[in-house]
DSSP file (Angstrom, degrees, kcal/mol; ACC not computed):
  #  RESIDUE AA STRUCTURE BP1 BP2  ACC     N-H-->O    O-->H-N    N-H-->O    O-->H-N    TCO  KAPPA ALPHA  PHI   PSI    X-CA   Y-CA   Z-CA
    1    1 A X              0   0    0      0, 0.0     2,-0.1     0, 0.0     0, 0.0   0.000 360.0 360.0 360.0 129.9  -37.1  236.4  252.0
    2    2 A X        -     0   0    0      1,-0.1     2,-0.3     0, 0.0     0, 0.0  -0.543 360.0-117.3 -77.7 158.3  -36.9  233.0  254.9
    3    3 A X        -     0   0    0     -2,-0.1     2,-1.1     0, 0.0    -1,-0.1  -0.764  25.2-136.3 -98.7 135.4  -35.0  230.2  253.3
    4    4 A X        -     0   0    0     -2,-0.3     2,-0.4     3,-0.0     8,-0.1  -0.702  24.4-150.4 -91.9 113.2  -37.5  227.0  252.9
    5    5 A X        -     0   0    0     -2,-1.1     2,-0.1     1,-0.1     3,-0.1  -0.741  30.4 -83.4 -92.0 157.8  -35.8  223.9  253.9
    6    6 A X    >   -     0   0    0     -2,-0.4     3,-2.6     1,-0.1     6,-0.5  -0.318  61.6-101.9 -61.1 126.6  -36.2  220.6  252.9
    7    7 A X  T 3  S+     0   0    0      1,-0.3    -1,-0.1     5,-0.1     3,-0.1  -0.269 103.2   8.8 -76.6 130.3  -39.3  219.2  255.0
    8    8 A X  T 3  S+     0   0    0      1,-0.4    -1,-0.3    -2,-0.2    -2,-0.1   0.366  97.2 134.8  96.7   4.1  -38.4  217.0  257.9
    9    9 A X    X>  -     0   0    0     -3,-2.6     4,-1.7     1,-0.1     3,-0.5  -0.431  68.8-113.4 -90.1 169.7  -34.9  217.9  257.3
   10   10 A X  H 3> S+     0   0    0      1,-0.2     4,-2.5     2,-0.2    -1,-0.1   0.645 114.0  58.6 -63.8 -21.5  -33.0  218.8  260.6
   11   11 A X  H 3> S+     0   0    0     -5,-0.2     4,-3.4     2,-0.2    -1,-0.2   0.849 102.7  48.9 -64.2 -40.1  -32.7  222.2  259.7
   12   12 A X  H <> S+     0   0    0     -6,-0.5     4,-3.0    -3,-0.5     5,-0.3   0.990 116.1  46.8 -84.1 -52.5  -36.4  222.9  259.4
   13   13 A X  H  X S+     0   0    0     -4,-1.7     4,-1.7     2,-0.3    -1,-0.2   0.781 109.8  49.8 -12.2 -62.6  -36.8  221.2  262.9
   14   14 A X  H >X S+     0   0    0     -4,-2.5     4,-1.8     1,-0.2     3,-1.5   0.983 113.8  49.0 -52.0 -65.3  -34.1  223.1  264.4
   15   15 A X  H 3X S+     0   0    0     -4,-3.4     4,-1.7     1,-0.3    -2,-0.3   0.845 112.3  48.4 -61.5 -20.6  -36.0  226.6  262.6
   16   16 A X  H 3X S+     0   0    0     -4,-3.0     4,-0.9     1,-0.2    -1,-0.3   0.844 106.2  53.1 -99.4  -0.2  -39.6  225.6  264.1
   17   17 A X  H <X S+     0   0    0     -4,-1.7     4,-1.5    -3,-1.5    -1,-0.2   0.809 114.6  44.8 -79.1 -18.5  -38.3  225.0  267.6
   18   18 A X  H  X S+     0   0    0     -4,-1.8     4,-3.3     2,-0.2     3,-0.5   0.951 111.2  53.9 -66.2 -57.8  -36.7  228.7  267.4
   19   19 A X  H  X S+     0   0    0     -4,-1.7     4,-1.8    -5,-0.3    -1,-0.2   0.833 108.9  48.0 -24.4 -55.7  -39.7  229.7  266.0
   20   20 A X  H  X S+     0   0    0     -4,-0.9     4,-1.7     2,-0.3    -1,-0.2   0.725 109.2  50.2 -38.0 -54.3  -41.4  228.3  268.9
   21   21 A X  H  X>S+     0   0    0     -4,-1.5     4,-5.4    -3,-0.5     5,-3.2   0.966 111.3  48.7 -50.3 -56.5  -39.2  229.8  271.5
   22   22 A X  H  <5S+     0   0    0     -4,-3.3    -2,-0.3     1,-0.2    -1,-0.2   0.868 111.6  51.1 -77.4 -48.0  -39.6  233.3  269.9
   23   23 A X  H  <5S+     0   0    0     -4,-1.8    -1,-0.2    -5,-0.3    -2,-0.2   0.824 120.4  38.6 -51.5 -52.0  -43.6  232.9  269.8
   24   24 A X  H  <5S-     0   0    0     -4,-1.7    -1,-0.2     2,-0.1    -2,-0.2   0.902 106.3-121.6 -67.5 -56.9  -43.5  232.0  273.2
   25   25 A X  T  <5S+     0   0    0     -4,-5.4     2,-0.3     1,-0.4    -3,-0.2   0.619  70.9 123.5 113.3  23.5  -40.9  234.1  274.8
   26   26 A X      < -     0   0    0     -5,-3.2    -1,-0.4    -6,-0.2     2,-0.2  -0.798  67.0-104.7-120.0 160.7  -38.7  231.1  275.9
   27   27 A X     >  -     0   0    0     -2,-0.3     4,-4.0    -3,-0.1     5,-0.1  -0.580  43.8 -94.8 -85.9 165.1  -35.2  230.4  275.2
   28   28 A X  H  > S+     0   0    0      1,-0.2     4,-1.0    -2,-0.2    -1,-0.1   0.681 128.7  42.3 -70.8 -23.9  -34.3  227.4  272.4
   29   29 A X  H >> S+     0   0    0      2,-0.2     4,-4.4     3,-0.1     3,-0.9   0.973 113.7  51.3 -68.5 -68.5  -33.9  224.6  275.8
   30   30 A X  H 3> S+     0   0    0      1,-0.2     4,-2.7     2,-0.2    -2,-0.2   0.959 112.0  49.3 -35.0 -69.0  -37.0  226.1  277.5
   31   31 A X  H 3X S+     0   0    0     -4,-4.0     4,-1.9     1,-0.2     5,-0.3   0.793 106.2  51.6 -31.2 -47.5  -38.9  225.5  274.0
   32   32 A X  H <X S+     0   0    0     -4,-1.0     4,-0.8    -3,-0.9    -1,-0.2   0.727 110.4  49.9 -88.6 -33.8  -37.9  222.0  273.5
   33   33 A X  H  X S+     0   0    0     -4,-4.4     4,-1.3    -3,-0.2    -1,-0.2   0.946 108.0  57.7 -52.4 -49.1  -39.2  221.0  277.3
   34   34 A X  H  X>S+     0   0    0     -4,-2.7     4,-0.7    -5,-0.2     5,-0.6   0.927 113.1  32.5 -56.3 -56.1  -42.3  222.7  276.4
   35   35 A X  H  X5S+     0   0    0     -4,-1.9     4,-2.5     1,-0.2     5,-0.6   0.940 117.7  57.4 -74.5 -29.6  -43.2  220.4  273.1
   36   36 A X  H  X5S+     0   0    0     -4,-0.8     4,-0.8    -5,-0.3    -1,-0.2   0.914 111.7  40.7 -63.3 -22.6  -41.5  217.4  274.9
   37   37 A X  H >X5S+     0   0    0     -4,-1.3     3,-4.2    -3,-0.3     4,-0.5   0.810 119.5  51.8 -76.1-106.4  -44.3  218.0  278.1
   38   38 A X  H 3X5S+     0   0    0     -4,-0.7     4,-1.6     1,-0.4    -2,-0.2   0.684 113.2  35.1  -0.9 -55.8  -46.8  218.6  275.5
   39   39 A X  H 3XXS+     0   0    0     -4,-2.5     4,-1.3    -5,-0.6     5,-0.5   0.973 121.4  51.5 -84.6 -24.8  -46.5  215.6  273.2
   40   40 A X  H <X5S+     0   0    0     -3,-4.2     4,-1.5    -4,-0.8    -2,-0.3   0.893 106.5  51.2 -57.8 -39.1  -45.8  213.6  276.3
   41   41 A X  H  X5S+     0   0    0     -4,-0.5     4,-1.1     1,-0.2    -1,-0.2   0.676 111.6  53.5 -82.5 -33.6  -49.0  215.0  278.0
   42   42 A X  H  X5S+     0   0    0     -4,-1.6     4,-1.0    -5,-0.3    -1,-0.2   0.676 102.7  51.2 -97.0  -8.0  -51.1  213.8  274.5
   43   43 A X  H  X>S+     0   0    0     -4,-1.3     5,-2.4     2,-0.2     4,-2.0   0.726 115.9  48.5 -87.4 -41.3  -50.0  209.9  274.2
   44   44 A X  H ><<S+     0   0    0     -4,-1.5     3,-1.8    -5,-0.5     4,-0.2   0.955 111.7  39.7 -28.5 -66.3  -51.1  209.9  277.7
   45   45 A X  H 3<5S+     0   0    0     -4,-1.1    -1,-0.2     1,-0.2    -2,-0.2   0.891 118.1  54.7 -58.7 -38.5  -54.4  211.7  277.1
   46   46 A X  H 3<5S-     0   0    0     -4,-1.0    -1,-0.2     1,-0.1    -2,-0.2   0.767 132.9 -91.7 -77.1 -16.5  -54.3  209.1  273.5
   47   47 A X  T <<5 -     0   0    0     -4,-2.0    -3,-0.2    -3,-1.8    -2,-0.2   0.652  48.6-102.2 112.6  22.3  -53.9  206.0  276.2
   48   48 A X  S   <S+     0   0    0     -5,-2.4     2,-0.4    -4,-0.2    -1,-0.1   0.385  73.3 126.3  31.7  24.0  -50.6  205.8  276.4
   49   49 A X        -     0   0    0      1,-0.2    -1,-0.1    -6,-0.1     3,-0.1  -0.956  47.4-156.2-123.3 148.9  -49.4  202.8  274.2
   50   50 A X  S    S+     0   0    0     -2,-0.4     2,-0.4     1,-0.1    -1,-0.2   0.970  88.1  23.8 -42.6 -75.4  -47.1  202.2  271.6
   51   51 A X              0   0    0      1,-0.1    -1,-0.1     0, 0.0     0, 0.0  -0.799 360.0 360.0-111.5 144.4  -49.0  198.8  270.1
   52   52 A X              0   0    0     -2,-0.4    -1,-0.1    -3,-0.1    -2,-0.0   0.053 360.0 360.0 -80.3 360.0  -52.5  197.8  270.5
């Protein structure tokens, strides 16, 4: 049985970037470049601003 953390908590963060890693095939660093390109790469694509 996985242990459920409390959602949003740092713990479960911490467990879905491993998750991530392991899906991938990247180590836990590698992973965390990956989502940081990626969400960076979609506020672009969204128009890149904060405030409207």
């Amino acid at each position: 049985m996985r242990y459920t953390y409390p959602p949003g908590s740092a713990m479960e963060i911490t467990q879905q970037i491993r998750d991530f890693a392991k899906e991938k095939g990247l180590d836990t660093e590698e992973a965390i470049q990956a989502g940081l390109t990626k969400m960076s790469d979609e506020f672009q694509e969204a128009g890149g601003e904060i405030y409207s």
